[in-house]
N, C-alpha and C positions, 0 to 999 in steps of 0.2 A: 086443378089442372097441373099435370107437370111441365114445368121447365127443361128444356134438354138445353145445354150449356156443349153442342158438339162443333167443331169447329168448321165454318163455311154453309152451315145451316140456317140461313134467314128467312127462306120461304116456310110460310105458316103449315101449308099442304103438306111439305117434306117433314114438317119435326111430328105434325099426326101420324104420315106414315111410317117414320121410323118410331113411333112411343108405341103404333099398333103392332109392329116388327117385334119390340123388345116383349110386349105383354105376351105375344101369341105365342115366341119360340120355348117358353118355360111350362106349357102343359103341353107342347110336342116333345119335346124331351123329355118329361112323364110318363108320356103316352108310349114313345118308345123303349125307356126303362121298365116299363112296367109287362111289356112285352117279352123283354129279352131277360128277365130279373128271372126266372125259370132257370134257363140254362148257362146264368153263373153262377145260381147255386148251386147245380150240377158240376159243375165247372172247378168250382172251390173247393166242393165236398163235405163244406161246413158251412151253417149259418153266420161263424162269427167272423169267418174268411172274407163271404159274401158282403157284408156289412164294412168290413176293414179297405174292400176294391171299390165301394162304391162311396165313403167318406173320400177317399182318394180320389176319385171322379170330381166328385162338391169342390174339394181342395183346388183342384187344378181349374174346372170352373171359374172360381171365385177369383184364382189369379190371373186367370185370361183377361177378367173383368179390370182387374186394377193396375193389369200391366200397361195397357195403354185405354185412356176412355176413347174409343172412339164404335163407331155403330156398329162395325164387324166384329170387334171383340165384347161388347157387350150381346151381339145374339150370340155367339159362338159360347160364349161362358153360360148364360142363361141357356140353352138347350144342354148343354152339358150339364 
């Protein structure tokens, strides 16, 4: 089971609901990269451009997540 350590979160119900928040937004943003990943490769005009815009994505992600812990920046990083 995880622990969520998020501030002002002590009911049991809320920290399910938010750990089922965090799991779910990271195959919707799958779901809609995987969607739109067509037409940035079109976009780019290179597979290794395409690849270069979407580390970039991760990148920014990943610093949403660490810039502050709290619930909105962790779905906002994990869908990204």
């Amino acid at each position: 089971m995880i622990i969520l350590e998020l501030k002002g979160i002590d009911d049991e119900d809320e920290r399910s609901l938010y750990s089922a928040l965090m799991s779910s937004f990271n195959p919707l943003g799958g779901l809609i990269g995987a969607l739109v990943g067509t037409y940035v490769l079109k976009c780019c005009n290179s597979l290794r451009r395409s690849f270069f815009l979407m580390d970039l994505l991760g990148i920014i992600g990943t610093i949403c997540i660490l810039v502050k812990i709290d619930i909105i920046n962790i779905v906002i990083g994990r869908f990204i």
